[in-house]
C-alpha positions as CSV (number, residue, x, y, z in Angstrom):
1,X,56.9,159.0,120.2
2,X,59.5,161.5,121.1
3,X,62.7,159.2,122.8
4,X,63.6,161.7,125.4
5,X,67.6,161.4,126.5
6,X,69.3,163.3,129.6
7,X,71.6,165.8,128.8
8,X,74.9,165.1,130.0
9,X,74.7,167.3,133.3
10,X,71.6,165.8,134.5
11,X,73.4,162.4,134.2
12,X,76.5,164.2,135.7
13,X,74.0,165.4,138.9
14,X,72.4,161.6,139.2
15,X,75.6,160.0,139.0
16,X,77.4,162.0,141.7
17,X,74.3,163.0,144.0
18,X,71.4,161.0,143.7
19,X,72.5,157.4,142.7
20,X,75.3,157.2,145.3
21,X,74.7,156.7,149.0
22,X,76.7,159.5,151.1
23,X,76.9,159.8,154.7
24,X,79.2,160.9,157.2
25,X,82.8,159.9,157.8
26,X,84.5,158.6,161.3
27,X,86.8,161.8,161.0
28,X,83.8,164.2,160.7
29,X,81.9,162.6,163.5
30,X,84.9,162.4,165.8
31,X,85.2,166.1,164.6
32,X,81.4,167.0,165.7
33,X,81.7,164.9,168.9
34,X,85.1,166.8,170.3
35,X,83.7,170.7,169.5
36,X,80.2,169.3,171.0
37,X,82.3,167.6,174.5
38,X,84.4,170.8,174.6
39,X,81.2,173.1,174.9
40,X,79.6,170.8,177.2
41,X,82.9,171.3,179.9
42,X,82.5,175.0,179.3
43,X,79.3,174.7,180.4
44,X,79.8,172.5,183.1
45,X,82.5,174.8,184.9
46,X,80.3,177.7,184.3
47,X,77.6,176.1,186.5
48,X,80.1,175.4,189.1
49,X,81.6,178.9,189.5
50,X,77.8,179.7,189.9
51,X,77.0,177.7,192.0
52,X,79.8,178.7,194.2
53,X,79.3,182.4,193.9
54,X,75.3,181.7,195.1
55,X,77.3,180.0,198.2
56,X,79.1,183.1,198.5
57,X,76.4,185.4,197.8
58,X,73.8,183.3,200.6
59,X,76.6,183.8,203.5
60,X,76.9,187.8,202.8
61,X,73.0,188.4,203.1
62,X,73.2,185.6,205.8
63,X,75.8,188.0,207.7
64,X,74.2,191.1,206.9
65,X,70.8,189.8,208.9
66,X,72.5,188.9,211.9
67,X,74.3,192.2,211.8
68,X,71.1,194.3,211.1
69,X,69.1,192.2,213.7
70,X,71.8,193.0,216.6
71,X,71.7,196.5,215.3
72,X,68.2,196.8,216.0
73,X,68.2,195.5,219.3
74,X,70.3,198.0,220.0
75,X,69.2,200.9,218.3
76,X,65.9,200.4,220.4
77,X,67.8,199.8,223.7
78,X,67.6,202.0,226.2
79,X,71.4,204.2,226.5
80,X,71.9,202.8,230.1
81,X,71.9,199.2,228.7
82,X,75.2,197.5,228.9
83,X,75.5,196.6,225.7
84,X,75.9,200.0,224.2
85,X,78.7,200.7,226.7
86,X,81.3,202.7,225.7
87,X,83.8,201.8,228.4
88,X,86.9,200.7,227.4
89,X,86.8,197.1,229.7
90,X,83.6,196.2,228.0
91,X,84.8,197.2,224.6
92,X,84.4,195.9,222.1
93,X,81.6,193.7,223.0
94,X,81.2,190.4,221.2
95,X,78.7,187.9,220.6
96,X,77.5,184.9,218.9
97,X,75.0,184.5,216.5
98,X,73.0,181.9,215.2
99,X,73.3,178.9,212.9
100,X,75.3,176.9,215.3
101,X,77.6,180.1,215.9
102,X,79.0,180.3,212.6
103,X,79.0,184.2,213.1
104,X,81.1,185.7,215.4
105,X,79.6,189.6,216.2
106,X,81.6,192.5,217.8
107,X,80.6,195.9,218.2
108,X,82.0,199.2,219.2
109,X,80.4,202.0,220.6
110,X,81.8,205.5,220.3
111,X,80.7,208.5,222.3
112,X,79.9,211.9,221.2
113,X,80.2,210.9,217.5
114,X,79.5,212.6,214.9
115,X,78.1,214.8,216.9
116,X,78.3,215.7,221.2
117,X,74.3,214.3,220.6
118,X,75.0,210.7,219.4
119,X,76.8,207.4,219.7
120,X,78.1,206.1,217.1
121,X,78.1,202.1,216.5
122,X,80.2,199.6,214.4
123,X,78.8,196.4,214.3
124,X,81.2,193.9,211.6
125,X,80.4,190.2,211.7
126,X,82.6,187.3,210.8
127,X,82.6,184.3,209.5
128,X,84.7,181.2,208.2
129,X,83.7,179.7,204.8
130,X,85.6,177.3,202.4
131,X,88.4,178.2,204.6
132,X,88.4,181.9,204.0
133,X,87.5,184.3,206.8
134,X,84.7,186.9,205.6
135,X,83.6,189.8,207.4
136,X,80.8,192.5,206.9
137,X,81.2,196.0,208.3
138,X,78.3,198.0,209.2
139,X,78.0,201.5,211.0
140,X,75.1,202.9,212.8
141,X,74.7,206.6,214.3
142,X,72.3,206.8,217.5
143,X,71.0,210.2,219.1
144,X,71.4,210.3,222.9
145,X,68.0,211.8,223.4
């Protein structure tokens, strides 16, 4: 029988690697768990500042429906309706809109803009949000004809 002996590396490699129990130390694992809380607050204010732009974002589109509804009322109004009044007592004309009257709506109406032919009509709406007043501008040409 051949008496086979480990050479002195492989001794070397179960000495250091295999025979010896390793794990991790408290330093590295308080190391792992302040990169891992770090990313997790990144992450965290990220979802707030979108959630707060979607807020911002759903009161624009909110504004600019109430302004295009008004617009179409009247853009299909008849010229002699007081509404579209370009006299300077009844303008500008303002209004409330919708969702308990968080939107404030005032118009002007412009004769003989762009052309002798049409009227032309600025609707902007405003609104309070977060304590910040917002507005939306919108401008509308109508033929007289």
């Amino acid at each position: 029988m051949v008496d086979v002996k480990p050479n002195a590396r492989l001794k070397h490699y179960l000495k250091t690697f295999a025979l010896e129990p390793r794990g991790f130390s408290l330093v590295e694992v308080m190391v792992a768990l302040t990169i891992l809380s770090v990313g997790m607050l990144a992450a965290a204010s990220l979802m707030s500042n979108s959630l707060r732009s979607d807020r911002g974002a759903h009161g624009i589109t909110e504004a600019v429906t109430v302004a295009e509804d008004l617009a179409e009322q009247l853009l299909s109004a008849p010229l002699t309706d007081t509404r579209l009044s370009s006299e300077t007592a009844s303008n500008p004309h303002t209004a409330r809109a919708t969702l308990d009257d968080r939107y404030r709506l005032r118009w002007t109406v412009t004769d003989a803009f762009p052309t002798p032919q049409s009227v032309h009509i600025r609707i902007v709406v405003q609104w309070r949000e977060n304590g910040r007043d917002h507005y939306v501008p919108l401008n509308y040409v109508r033929t007289k004809t």
